[in-house]
LUMLUMKOL-130794 format. One record per residue: residue in three letters; z, y, x negated of N, C-alpha, C in turn. Coordinates in steps of 0.05 Angstrom, whole numbers, plus 5000, padded with zeros to 4 digits. Layout:
N
ALAZYXZYXZYX
...
***
This chain:
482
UNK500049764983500050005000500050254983
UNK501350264971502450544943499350554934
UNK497550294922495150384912493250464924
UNK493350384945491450474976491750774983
UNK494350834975495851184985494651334961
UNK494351244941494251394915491051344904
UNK489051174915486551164915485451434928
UNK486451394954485551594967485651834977
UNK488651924948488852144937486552284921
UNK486152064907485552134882481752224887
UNK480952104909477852044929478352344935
UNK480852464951480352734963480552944941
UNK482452894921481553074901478553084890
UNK477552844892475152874872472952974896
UNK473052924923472053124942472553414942
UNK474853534935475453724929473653964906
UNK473953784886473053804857469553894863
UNK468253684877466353754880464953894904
UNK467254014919466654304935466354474913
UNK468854564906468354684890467354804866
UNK465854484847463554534834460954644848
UNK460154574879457754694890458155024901
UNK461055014897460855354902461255474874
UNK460655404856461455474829458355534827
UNK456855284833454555364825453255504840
UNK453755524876451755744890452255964888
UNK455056074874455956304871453356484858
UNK451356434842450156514828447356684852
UNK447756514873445456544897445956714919
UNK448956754910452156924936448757164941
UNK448557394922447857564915444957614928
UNK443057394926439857404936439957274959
UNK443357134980442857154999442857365019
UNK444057565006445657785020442757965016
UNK441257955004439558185000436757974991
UNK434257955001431857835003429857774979
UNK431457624961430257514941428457274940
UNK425857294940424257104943424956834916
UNK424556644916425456474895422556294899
UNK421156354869417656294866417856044847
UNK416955784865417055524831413955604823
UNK414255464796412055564779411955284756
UNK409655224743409755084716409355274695
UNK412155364672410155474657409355414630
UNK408955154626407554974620403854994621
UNK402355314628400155224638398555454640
UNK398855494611397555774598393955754596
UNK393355904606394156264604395156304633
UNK394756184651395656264674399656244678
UNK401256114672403456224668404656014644
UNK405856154634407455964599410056284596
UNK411156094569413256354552413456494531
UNK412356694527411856794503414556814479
UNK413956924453416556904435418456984442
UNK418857314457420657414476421657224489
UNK421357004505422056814519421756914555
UNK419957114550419057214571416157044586
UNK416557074627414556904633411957094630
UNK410157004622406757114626405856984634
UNK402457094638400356944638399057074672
UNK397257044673395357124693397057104719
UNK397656834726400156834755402257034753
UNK403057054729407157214729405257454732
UNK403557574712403457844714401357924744
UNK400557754755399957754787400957874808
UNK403357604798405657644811407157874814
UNK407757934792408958184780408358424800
UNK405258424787403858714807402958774833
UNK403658424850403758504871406258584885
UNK408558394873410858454876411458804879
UNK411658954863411159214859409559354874
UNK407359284883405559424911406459384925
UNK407759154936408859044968411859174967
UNK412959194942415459284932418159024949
UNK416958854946419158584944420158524918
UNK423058304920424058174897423557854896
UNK423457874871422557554861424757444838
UNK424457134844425757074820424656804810
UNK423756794793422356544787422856374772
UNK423256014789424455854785422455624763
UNK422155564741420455484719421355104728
UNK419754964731419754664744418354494732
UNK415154634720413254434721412254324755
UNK409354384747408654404768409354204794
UNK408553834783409953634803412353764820
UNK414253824796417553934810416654084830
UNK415054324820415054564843413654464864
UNK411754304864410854324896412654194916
UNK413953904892415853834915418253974920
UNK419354154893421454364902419954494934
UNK417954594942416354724960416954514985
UNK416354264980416054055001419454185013
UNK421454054991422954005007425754345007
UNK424154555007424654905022426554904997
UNK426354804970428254844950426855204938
UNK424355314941423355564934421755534960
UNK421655864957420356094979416755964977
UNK416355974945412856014939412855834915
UNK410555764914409055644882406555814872
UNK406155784854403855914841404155844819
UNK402155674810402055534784399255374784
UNK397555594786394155544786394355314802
UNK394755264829394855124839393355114864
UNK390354834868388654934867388754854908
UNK387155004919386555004960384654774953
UNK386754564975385354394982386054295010
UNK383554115016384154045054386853875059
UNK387253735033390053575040392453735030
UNK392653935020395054045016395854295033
UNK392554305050392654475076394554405096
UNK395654145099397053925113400054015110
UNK399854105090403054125083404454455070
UNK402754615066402754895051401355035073
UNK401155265075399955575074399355625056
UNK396455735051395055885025394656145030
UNK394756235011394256645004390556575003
UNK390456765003387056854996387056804963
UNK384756704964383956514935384656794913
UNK385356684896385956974865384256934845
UNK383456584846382056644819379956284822
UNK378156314822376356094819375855934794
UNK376655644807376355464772374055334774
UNK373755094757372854924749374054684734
UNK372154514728373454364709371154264677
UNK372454304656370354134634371753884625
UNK370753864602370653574587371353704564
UNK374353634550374053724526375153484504
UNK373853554484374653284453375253414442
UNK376353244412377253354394375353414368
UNK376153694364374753834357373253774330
UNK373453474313372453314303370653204312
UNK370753154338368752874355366653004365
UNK363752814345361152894344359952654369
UNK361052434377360852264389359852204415
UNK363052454427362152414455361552774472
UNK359252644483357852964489357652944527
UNK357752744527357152754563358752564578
UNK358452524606360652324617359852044614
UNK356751994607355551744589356651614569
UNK357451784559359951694526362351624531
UNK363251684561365551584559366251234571
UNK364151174576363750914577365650684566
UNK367450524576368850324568371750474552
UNK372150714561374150854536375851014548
UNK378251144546381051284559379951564562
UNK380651634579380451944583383552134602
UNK384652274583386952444592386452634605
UNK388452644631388552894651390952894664
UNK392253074670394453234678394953104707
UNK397053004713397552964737397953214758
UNK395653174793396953404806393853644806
UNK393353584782390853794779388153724791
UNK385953904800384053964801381753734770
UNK382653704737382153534736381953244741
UNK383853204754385252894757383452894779
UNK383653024798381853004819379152914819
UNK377553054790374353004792374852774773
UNK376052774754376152524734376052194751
UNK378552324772378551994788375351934803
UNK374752254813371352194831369451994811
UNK369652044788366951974767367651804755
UNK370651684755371651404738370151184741
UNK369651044761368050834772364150724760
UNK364351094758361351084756360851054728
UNK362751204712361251264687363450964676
UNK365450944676367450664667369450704657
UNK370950984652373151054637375450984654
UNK377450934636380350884645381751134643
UNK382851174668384651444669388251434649
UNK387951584639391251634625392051914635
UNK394551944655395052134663398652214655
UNK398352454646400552604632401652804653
UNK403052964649405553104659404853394656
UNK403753434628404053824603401353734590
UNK400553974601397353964592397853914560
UNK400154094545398953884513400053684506
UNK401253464522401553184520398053074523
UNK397353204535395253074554393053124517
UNK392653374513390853484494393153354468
UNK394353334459395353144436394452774438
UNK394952764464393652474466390852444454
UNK388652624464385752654449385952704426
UNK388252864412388352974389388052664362
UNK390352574373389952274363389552074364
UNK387552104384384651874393385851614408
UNK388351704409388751554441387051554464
UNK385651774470384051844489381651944477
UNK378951954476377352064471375152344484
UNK377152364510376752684517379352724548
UNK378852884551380353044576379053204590
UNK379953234618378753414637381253614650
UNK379453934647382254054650380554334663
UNK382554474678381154674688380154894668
UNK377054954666375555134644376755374630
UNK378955524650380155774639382555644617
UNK383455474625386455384609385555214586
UNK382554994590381954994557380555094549
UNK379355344550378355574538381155614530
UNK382855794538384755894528386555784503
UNK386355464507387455274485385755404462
UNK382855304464381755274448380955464426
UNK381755734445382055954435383656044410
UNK386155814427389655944409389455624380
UNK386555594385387455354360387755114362
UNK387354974388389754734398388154504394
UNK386154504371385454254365383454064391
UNK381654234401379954104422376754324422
UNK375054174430372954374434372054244473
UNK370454454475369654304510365954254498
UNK366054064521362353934512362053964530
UNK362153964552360654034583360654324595
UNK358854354614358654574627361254644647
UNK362654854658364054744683363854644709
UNK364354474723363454374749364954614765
UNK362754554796363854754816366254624816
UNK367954784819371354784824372154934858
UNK374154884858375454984873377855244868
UNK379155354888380655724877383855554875
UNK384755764866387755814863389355904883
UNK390855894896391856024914395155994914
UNK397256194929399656154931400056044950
UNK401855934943402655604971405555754980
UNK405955685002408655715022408755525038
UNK410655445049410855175060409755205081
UNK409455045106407755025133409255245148
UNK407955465153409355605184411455675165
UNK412355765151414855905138413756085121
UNK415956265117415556465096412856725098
UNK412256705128408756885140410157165119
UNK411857225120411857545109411157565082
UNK412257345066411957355034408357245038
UNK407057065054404357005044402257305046
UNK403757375083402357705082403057875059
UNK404757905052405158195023403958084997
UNK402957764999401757724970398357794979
UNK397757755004394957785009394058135012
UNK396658205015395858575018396358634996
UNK397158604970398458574943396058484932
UNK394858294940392158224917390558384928
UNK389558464949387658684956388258834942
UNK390759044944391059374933390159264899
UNK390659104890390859124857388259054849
UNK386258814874382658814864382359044862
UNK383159204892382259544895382259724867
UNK384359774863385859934836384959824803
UNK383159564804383959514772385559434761
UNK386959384780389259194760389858864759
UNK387858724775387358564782386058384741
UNK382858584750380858584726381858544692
UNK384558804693385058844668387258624669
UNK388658474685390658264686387758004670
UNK386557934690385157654677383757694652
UNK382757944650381258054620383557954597
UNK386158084598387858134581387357794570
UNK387257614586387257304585385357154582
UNK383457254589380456984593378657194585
UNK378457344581376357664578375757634554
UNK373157674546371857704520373657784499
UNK375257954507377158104481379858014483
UNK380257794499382457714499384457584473
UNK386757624469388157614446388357384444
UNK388657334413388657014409392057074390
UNK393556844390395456784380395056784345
UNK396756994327396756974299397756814292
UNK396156564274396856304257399456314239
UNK401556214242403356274230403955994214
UNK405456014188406155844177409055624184
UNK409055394185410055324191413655334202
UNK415255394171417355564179417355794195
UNK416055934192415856144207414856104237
UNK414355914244414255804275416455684281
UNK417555574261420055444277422555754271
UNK422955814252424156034256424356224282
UNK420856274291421556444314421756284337
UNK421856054338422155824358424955794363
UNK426955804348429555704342431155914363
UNK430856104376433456304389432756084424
UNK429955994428429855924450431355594447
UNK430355424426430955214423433855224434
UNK435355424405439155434407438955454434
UNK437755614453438855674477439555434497
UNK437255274493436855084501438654884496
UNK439754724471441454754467444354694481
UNK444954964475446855084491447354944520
UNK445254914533445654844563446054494561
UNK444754414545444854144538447754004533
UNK448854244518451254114516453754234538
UNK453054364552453754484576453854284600
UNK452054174590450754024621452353694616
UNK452853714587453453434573457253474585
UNK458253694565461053574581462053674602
UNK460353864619461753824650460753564664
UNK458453384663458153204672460453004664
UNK461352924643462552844631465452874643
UNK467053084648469253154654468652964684
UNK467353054704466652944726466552694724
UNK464352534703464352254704466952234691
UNK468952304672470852074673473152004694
UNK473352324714475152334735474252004760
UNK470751994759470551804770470251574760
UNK471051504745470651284727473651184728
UNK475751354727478551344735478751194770
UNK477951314786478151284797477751034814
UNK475050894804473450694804474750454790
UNK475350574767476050384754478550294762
UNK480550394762483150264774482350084801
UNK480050194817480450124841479649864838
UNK477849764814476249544811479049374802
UNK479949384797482949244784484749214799
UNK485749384822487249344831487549164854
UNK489649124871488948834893487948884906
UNK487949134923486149214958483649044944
UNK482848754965479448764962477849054970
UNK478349144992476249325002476449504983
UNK477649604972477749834948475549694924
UNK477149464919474949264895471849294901
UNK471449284933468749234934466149544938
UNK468649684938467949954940466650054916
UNK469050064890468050074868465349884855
UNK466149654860463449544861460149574874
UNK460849724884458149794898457350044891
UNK459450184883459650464872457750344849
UNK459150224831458150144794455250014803
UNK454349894819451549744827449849974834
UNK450350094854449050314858447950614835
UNK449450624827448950874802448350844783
UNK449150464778448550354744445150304755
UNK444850154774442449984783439750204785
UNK439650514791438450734800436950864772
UNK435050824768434350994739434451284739
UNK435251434724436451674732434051834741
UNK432351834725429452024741429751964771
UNK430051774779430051694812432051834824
UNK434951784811436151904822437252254816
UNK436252364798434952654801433652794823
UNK430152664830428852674847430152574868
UNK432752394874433252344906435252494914
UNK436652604895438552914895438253104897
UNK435853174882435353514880432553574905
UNK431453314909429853414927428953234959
UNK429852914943430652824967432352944992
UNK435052904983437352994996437353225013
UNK436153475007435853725007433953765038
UNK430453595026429653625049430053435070
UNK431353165069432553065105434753175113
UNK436353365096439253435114438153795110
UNK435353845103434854185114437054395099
UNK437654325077439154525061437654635040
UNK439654725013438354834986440254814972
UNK439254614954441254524934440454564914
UNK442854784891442854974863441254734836
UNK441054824825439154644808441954514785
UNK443554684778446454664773447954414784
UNK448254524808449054274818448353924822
UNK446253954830444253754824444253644796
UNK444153744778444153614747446753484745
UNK448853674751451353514750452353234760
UNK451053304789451253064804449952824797
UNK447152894784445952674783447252494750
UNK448352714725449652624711452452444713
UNK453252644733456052544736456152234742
UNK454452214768454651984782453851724763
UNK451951784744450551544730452551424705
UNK454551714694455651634670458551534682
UNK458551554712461151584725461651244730
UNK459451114738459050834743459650684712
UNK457750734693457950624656461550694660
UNK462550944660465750994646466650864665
UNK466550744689468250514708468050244695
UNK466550224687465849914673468149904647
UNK467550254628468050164606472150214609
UNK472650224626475950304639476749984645
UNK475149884671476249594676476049404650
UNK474149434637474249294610476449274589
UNK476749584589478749514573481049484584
UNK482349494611484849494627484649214617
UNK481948974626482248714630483048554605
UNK482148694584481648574558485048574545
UNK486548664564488348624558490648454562
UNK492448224548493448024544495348044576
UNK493847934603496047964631499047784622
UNK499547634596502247614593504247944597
UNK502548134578504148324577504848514604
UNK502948504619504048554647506248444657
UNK505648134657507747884671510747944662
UNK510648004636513148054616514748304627
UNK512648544638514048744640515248824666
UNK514248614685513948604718516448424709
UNK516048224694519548034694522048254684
UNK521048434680523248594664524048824685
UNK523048774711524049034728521849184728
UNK520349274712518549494708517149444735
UNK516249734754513849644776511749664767
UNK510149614787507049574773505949834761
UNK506050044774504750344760505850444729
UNK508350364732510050434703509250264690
UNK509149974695507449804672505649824662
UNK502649954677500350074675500850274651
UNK502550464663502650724649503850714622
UNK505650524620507450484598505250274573
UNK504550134580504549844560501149784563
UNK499549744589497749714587495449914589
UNK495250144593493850334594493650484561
UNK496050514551496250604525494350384501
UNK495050124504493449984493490649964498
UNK489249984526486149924534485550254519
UNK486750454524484850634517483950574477
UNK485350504457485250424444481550284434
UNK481550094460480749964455477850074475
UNK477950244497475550394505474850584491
UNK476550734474473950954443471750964443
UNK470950664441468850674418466350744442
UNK467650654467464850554475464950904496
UNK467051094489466851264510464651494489
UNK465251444461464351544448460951524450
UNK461451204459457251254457456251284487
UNK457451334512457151464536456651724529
UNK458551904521457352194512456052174496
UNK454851954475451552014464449851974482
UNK450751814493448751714517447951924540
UNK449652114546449652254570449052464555
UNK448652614530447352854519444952814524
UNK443252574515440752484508439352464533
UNK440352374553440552394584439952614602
UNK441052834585440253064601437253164605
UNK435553014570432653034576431453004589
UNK432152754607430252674631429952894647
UNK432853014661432353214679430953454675
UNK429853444652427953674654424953594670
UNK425653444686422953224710423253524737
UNK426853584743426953804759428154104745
UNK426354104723425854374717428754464706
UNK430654404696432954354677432354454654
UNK433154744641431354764616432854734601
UNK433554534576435354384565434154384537
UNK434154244510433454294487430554184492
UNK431253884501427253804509425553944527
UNK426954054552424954224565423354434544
UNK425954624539425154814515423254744496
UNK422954604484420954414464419154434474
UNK417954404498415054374510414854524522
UNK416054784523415555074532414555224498
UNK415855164485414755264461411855164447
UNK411554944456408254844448407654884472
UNK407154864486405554994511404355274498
UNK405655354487404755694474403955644448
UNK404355484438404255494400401955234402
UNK402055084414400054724410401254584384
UNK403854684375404154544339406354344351
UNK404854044356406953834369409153794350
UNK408053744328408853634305411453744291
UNK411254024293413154164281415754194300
UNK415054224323417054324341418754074349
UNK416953844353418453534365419853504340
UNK420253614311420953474291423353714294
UNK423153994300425654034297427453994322
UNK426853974348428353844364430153584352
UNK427653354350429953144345431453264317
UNK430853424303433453474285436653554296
UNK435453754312437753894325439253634347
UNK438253504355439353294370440853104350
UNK439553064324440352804307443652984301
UNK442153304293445453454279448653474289
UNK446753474314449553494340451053194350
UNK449753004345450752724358452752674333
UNK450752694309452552634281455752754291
UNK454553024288457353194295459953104312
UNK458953024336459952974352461652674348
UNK460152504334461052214330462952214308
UNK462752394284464652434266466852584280
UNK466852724301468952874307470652664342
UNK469652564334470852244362471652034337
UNK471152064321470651814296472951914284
UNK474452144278477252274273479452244292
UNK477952374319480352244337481152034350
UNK479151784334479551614348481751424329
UNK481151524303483451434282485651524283
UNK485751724290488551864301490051764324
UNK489151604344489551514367491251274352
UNK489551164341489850884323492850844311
UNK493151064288494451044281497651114300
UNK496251364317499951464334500751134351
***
């Protein structure tokens, strides 16, 4: 009975806990509910039309669009960075107001969006690497891989012509995953919309295009079905005034325009040097995201875990289904069934904050239940029996004789949960989480230098785990010895 009373203490605190982590994190939103802040997903991943320059500022043909319509219509914006997949389904399920991330009108996404009046008309080419004398037409690509971006306008025509001509589709995430795959003949070309590999090709990125562009289809801003009519009207009276005015012209010039600026070749240190204030930043949140999840998962891992040990079956089987459920869920899944599942069948908006936590918490929360009953079990039940013969009740025995010893003996393994749950946080950059790996592929997105930037990431990852394991690897000898 006592553990039944004190389970379900311990259940309402941790209900508690996480009220108040979701008002911790909407607090940030208190502000743009009270006053009409549009909240715009975007990839910016997907230059020249939107990416991050050294500033760590957004550009590119959509932001500064955006920008100047925003300012004619005289609305507020705040723009939520996802990658495109994220954003539309952020859009699906009313997590943002708008998308715009060269994202192209079509009859099936008519189904599910509102479109603005077209802004900018694509296409698509064929581009190789800028070595390859080989392949010149969709003839050549006969029997061989061809990379394209999931979501896009290429993937679209690539899949139309797969059949005919015989290539095998390889489809990526970040247009320069997609253009590094050709780079090293994983793939022997890509199809991508004409403005964005011009613009690569422009800044250096190791591809040339061999085809003409095919008729394409426009760009347009998406809003969900029947929602949001005021923000689609002020972007459509907003792109008028600024065709009208010129400012439209000198926006896409600045970018795709004959005189458009190309990126200065920098030497290698000196790219990661000016790379490094966004990386740290990044960073920063990584390990942010690492021990509040962490604090959370071990409260439930406590919780769980006793319950798995103790006599109530129904408590036993609770925890057990708890540890099946969160261990059994691959975390990308359960990201996406949190941040955007959840959100759109129960018609809310859930903080991106929150969501990360949750989805950390829960996963590392199930592993630290395992690694608690383990070590409670691993421990000699004479010394219980002994202490229960000696008067002691059952909680004092716990607290006294067998809890002091299991933790001992759980260290090692809590130690490689928080490597495990740092490294973890990468995935969630799937819902737009900008963390040290997001950051990484926000910086080649703008630079194309895979090589240099993936090498100082995993440094900064290798520097900090070390860190971290030597400094668990002290207190855990300390433990040892008291």
């Amino acid at each position: 009975m006592k553990t039944t009373k004190v389970s379900f203490f311990v259940l309402s605190l941790v209900l508690l806990l996480v009220t108040g982590l979701s008002g911790w994190a909407g607090a940030a939103d208190a502000e743009s509910n009270t006053s009409k802040t549009y909240v715009i997903g975007t990839d910016i991943t997907f230059a020249p039309f939107e990416f991050e320059d050294v500033n760590g500022d957004f550009v590119g043909i959509d932001m500064d669009l955006l920008d100047a319509i925003a300012k004619d219509q005289n609305f507020k914006y705040e723009i939520k960075a996802l990658g495109f997949n994220a954003a539309v389904q952020a859009l699906e399920s009313n997590q943002v107001d708008g998308v715009i991330a060269g994202m192209s009108i079509t009859d099936e996404r008519k189904q599910k969006f509102d479109f603005s009046d077209s802004y900018f008309d694509s296409g698509v080419v064929m581009g190789v690497s800028a070595n390859n004398d080989s392949v010149k037409s969709y003839e050549d690509l006969r029997g061989k891989k061809v990379a394209v971006k999931t979501g896009t306008e290429g993937y679209t025509f690539a899949e139309s012509i797969a059949s005919k001509y015989g290539f095998t589709i390889v489809p990526f995430d970040d247009s320069s995953q997609m253009y590094d795959d050709v780079k090293t003949g994983n793939s022997v070309a890509c199809f991508e919309d004409y403005p964005v590999l011009a613009y690569g090709v422009k800044q250096n990125n190791g591809l040339k295009t061999v085809t003409e562009p095919e008729i394409g289809g426009s760009y347009g801003f998406a809003v969900s079905k029947g929602k949001n009519q005021e923000l689609l009207q002020m972007f459509n009276d907003g792109l008028t005034n600024i065709k009208a005015n010129g400012e439209y012209k000198r926006i896409t010039e600045t970018y795709v325009g004959e005189n458009a600026s190309t990126t200065a070749n920098m030497g290698r240190w000196e790219l990661v040097q000016k790379s490094l204030p966004s990386l740290i930043k990044g960073l920063g949140n990584t390990l942010l995201y690492t021990i509040v999840s962490l604090f959370f998962a071990f409260i439930l891992g406590l919780i769980f875990g006793f319950m798995k040990v103790g006599h109530n079956k129904f408590l036993r089987g609770v925890a057990t289904v708890f540890v099946d459920v969160f261990r059994g869920i691959p975390l990308i899944v359960l990201a996406f069934f949190i941040y955007f599942g959840i959100p759109q069948a129960l018609g809310f908006t859930m903080p991106l904050f929150l969501a990360a936590i949750l989805t950390l918490s829960l996963n590392a929360g199930a592993y630290v239940t395992e690694i608690i009953r383990g070590g409670i079990q691993s421990i000699d039940r004479g010394q219980m029996e002994a202490a229960r013969s000696l008067g002691l009740p059952y909680r004092k025995a716990m607290m006294k004789i067998v809890i002091p010893q299991a933790i001992r003996i759980m260290i090692p393994s809590f130690i490689n949960q928080m490597v495990i749950t740092l490294k973890d946080t990468s995935i969630l950059s799937v819902i737009g989480l900008v963390e040290l790996t997001q950051s990484g592929k926000i910086v080649i997105a703008r630079t194309f230098a895979s090589f240099d930037i993936w090498l100082t990431v995993a440094i900064m990852y290798l520097i900090v785990i070390i860190a971290l394991t030597k400094i668990a690897d002290y207190l855990e000898v300390r433990v040892r010895r008291g």
